[in-house]
N, C-alpha and C positions, 0 to 999 in steps of 0.2 A: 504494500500500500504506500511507503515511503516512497519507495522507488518511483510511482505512478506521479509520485506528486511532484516531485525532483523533477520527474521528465516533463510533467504539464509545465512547469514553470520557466524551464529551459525554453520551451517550443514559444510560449508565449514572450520572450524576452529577445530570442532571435526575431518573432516576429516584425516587434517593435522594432528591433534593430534595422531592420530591411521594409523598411513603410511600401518601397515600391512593388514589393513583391504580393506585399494584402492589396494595395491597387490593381495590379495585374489579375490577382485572385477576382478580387468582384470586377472587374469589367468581361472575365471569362463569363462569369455565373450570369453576370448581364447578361452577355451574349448568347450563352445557352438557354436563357428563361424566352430569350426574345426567339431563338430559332422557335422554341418549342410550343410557346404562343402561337406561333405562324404556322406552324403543323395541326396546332391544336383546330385554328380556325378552318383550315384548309379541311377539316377532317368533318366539319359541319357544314359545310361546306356541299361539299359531297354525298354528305346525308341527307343533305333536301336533298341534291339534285337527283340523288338514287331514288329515295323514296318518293321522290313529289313528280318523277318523270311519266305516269300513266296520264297528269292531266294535262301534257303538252304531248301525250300521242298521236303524231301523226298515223294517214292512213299504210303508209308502210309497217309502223312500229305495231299496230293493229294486227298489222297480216302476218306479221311472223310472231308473233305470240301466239295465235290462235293456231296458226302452222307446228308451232311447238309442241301444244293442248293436241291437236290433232297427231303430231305424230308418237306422243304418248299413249295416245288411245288404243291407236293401230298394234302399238308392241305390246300388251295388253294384253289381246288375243296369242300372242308369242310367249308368253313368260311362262307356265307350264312346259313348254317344249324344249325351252332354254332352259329352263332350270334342271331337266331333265338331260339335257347334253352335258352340262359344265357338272353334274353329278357323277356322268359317267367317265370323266376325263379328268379326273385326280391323277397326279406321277409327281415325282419329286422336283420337279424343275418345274412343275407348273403351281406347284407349292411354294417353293423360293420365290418366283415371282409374283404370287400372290399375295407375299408376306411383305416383297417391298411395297408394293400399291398401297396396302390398307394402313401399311407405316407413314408414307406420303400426306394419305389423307387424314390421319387423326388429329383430333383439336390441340393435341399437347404439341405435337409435331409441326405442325403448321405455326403455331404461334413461337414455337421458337426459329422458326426457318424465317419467319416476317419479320419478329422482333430482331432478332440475330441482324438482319440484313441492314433494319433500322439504328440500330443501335452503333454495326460498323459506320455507318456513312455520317454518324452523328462523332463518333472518336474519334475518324481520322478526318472528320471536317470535308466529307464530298459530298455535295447537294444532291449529285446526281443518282449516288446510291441511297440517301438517307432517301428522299422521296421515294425510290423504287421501295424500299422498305413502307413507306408510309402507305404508298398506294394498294402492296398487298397487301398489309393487315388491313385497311380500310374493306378491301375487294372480298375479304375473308368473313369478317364483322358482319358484313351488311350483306352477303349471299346466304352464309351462313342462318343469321334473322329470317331471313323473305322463307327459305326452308325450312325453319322450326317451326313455325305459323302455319305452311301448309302442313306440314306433319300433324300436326295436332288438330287441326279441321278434317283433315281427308280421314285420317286414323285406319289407314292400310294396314291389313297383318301383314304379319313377314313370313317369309317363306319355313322357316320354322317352328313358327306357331301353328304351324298342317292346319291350317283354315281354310284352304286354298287361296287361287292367286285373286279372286274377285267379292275377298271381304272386305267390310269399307263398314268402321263404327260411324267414325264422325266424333271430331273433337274430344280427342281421347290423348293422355299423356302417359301410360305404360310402353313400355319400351317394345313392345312386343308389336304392338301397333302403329310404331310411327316407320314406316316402311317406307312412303311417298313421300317427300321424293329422299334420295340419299344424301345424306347430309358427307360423307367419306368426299361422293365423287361432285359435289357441290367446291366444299374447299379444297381440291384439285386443280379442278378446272379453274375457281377462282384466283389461286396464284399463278396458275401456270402462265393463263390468258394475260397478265402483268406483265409476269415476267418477261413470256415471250413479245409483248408490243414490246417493252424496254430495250431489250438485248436487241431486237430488231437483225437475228442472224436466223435463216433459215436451219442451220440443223441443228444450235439451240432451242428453237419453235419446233422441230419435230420431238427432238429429247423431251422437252415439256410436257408438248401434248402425250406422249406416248407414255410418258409415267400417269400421268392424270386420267390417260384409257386404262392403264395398270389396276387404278384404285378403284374405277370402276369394275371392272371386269374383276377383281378380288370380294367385292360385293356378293355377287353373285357365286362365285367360283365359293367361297365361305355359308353360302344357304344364309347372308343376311338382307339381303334383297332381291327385289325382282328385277329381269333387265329393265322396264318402264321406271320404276325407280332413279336403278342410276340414270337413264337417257335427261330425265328430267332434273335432275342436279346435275346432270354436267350442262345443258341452257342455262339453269342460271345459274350455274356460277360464271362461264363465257359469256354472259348477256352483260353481267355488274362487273365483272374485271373487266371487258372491252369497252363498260361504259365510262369506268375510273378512269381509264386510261385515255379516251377521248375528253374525259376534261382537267388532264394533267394543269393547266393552269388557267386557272379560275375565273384570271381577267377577262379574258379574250368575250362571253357575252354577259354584258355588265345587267340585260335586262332582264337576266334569269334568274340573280342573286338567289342563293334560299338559306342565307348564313341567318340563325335565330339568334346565337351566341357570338359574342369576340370577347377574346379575352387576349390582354396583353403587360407587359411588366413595365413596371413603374418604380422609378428609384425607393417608393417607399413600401413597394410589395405589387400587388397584381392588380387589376381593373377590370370589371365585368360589366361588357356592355348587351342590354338584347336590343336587337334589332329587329323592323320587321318590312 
């Protein structure tokens, strides 16, 4: 306990000694409160425009939603048959890879592969990764949400609750039942779709994609969804990452705004504005 105090009083004494160095200190912490402000807004940003995007649908954005709904429907009628193929095609290497997909896509996973990316681009000070970070936990969060929501309205069994493939409770939160859509190939496809607009290299966008088909196709391959399932979380998870990504910077249509919150640092702590 001596010892602890000896050293608090050293540290503090050099501090004094070197004023420039607590200056430097807080103009960092400034500067990281301010980056993080600007993340934080950019991040509300993107949540209206995510979620507030059905009532500026155009008749294109109409047609492939319903397009979507419709080709869910279709596979539907498949997903017995399917389930029934990827049952009889267990072997060891389709296990391996089965085991990386569903790693891919789990919630633990995913948030440290966004956060991790976030996190590098914010220590070593590159804007260009820390946003890539931002954008996929943002694309993650917010596919992730629109997914729990249907899940618990649809209240699908899953394929191993043997209820067959066309039970449907309706607003149901046991785990057995949230089958529609996949939440695995949902946050898959939502980072991959990130990543791959950012990197902007072709056989980085195929590597992407094809782990993100991984996790879906481990869905199924594991008896915990149906193919209709994944189909329908990997659209939207690709629907809200290509949408994040098309409004990497905010400014560009000033007349869409849908920021509620800003928050920003102030030499004597933080400022909360709402806006409407």
């Amino acid at each position: 306990m001596r010892l602890q105090c000896v050293g608090a009083i050293a540290v503090a004494l050099l501090w004094q000694s070197y004023p420039a160095h607590g200056q430097d200190s807080l103009k960092n912490q400034y500067a990281v409160a301010t980056i993080l402000s600007e993340d934080i807004n950019g991040f509300w940003h993107d949540a209206g425009r995510i979620f507030g995007a059905p009532l500026r649908f155009r008749q294109e954005e109409w047609i492939r939603t319903n397009l979507a709904f419709a080709g869910t429907t279709l596979l539907l009628t498949e997903d017995p048959s399917v389930r029934s193929f990827a049952g009889r095609n267990h072997s060891l290497l389709n296990d391996r890879l089965a085991d990386v997909g569903e790693q891919y896509g789990r919630n633990v996973n995913v948030l440290l592969i966004t956060g991790g990316i976030y996190l590098g681009g914010l220590l070593f000070k590159d804007e260009g990764i820390r946003t890539t970070g931002r954008m996929a936990l943002e694309s993650a969060l917010f596919a992730g949400l629109v997914t729990t929501v249907f899940k618990s309205l649809i209240g699908r069994s899953r394929p191993y609750a043997a209820e067959g493939a066309y039970k449907f409770s309706g607003w149901q939160f046991s785990d057995q039942r949230l089958s529609l859509p996949s939440g695995h190939a949902t946050l898959a496809f939502a980072i991959s779709s990130v990543l791959a607009n950012r990197i902007h290299n072709p056989f980085a966008s195929v590597g992407l994609y094809a782990l993100a088909t991984f996790t879906a196709a481990s869905r199924v391959y594991h008896d915990d969804h149906w193919v209709s399932d994944t189909f329908l979380g990997a659209v939207i998870g690709t629907s809200v990452g290509c949408t994040i990504s098309s409004i990497e910077n905010p400014g560009e249509n000033p007349g869409n705004e849908s920021i509620l919150l800003h928050i920003s640092p102030i030499p004597s702590g933080v400022r909360i504005e709402l806006t409407f």
